[in-house]
Each structure stands twice: as structure tokens, then as C-alpha cells.
C-alpha positions in Angstrom: 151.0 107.5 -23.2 153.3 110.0 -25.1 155.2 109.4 -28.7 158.4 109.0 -28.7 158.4 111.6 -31.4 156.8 113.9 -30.8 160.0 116.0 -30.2 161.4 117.6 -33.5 165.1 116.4 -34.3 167.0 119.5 -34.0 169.9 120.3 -36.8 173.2 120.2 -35.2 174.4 123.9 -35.3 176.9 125.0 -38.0 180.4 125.5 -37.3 181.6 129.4 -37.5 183.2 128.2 -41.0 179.9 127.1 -42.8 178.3 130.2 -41.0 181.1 132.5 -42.7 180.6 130.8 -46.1 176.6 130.3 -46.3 177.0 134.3 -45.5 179.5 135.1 -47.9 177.6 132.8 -50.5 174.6 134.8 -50.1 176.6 137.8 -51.0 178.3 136.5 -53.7 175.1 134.8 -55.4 173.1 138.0 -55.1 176.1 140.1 -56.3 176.4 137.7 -59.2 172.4 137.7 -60.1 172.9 142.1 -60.2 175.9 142.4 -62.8 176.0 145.7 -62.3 179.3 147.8 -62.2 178.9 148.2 -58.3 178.2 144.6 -57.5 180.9 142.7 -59.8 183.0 140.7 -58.0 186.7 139.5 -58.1 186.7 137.0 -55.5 184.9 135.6 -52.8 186.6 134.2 -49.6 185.8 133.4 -46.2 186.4 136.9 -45.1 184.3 138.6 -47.2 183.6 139.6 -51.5 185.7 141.7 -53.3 184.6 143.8 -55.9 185.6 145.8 -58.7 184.6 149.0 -57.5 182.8 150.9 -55.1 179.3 151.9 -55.2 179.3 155.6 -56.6 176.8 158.2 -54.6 175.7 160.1 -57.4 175.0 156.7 -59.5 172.8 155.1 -56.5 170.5 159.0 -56.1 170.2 158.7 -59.8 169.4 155.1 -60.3 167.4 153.7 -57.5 166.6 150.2 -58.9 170.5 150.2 -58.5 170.5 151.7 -55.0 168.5 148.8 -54.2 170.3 146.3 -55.6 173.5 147.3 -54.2 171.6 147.7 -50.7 170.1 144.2 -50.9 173.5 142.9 -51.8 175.0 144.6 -48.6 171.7 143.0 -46.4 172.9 139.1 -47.7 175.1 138.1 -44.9 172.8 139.0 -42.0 169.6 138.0 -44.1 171.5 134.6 -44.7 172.4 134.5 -40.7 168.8 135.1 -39.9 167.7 132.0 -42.5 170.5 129.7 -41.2 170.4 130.6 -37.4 173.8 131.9 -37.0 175.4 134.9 -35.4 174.9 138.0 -37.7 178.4 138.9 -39.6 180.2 141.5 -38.7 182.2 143.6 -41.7 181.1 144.3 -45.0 178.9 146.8 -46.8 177.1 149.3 -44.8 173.5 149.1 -46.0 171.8 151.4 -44.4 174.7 153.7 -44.7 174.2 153.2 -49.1 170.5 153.3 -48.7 171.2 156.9 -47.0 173.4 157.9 -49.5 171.1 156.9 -51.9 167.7 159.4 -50.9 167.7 162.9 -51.9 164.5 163.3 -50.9 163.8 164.6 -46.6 160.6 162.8 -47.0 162.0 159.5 -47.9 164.8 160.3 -45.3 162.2 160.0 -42.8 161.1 157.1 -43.8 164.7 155.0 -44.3 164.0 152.3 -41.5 160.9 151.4 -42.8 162.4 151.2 -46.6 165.4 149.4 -45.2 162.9 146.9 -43.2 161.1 146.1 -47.0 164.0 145.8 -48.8 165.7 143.0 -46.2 162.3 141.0 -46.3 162.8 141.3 -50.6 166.2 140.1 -49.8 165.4 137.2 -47.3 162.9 136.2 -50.2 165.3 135.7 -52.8 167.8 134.0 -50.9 165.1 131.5 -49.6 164.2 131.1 -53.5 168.2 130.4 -54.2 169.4 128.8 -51.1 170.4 125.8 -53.1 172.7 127.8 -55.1 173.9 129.3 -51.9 174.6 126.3 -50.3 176.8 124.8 -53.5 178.9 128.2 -53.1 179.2 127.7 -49.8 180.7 124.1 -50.2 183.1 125.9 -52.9 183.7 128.3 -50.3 184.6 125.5 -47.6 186.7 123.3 -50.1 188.9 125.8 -51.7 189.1 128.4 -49.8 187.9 131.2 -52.1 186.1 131.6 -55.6 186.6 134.1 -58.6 184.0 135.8 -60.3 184.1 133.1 -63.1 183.7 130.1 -60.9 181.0 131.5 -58.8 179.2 132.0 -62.4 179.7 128.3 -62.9 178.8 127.0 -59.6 175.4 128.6 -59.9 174.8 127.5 -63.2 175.6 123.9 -62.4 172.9 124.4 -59.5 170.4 126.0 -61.3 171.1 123.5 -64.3 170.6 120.5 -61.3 167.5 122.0 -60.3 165.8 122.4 -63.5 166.6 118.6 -64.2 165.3 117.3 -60.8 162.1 119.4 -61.3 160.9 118.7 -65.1 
């Protein structure tokens, strides 16, 4: 005689405007975690983060804990689309393109998939670490329709304030 559960409930799949926003959450919480020149945001909407200025060549060869920020900012959306099960985003940062820009070295060159490979498996990490936070942008996302530097601050805080209260 079989269980009547022994069939997992499956999660009813997200619609294409909490995909967009749990992608563009990621972003913008890992953006907001590096506040580095290169990685400060004006606003976040659905169709993607705007930032203050573009990453600079010569800064990412000569600073490669930057490089790999900024790289593991531009891995968020798909790494969030491959935690979530949703169709990887199109648009955005180039990764491997700034992770290219940012060895000087042939050796390393050589090498770039497997670096690229590490760094998205650091990033999927720390987005599963901070998926709460990503999923209260997200919701900020959804409800208004875009978020400021100042309000994504907040909205993590308040998250991360939530959190700390639940768990002590």
C-alpha cells in the first residue's frame, strides 16, 4: 500500500515579474553589500540596476578583490535564476567580459572559465546566505516598481534587523 505523500508538493512556478525582481534583487543586494565606486547604485527597477558609474579597466587589473566584486555583482541575476528555477536573464553586466578585462596575466587568461566557474559558486553562496534579504527587495521591487540606492539600504537593514531578532 503506497502513502499518499510520498510525492513532494511542488512550488507553483514564479511569474516572469517575481523572476525579474528576485534577479534584480540579487543584484542590487550584492551591489549594496560592495560599496565600491563601480557597484553604487541609483536605482533598481524591474529592467535592471543603474549605477553611478562604469567599472574602469585599469581599476579592476589593479585591484582584483574589486574585479571580483564587480564580476560577482554581474553573475547575481543568473546565480539568483539558477537558486529560484527561473529562465536565466538576459541584459546586464558582461561578467566574463569584466573578468577578461580584468587579467593581465596569459597564464590566468588561460584559465578564465575555470576562475569564472569559482567565482559564480562564491556568488550562489552568498545569495543563498542572503536570500531573505533578496526576497524583501524583491517584494519592494513588485510593489513599487523600482527602489533608490537609499531604500534598498533600508530594506536590507530591516531584514537583517528581522533576522537577528527571530534568531537570538
Amino acid at each position: 500500500m503506497t502513502s499518499p505523500h510520498t510525492q513532494t508538493p511542488q512550488a507553483p512556478a514564479p511569474t516572469a515579474a517575481h523572476a525579474r525582481s528576485l534577479h534584480r534583487a540579487a543584484e542590487a543586494f550584492l551591489a549594496h553589500t560592495h560599496p565600491r565606486a563601480p557597484l553604487r547604485q541609483d536605482r533598481v527597477t524591474l529592467h535592471g540596476v543603474t549605477y553611478a558609474a562604469a567599472p574602469d579597466p585599469a581599476a579592476l587589473r589593479l585591484n582584483r578583490a574589486l574585479a571580483e566584486e564587480v564580476v560577482m555583482v554581474a553573475l547575481a541575476p543568473a546565480e539568483a535564476a539558477h537558486l529560484s528555477g527561473t529562465p536565466t536573464p538576459d541584459g546586464g553586466r558582461d561578467a566574463r567580459m569584466l573578468l577578461d578585462c580584468a587579467l593581465t596575466d596569459p597564464d590566468e587568461r588561460d584559465t578564465l572559465d575555470a576562475y569564472l566557474s569559482v567565482l559564480r559558486g562564491r556568488t550562489r553562496a552568498r545569495l543563498r546566505r542572503a536570500w531573505t534579504e533578496i526576497e524583501v527587495l524583491a517584494a519592494g521591487l513588485r510593489e513599487h516598481g523600482e527602489l533608490d540606492a537609499a531604500q534598498v539600504a533600508h530594506r536590507v537593514a530591516c531584514a537583517q534587523g528581522i533576522r537577528a531578532s527571530l534568531l537570538n
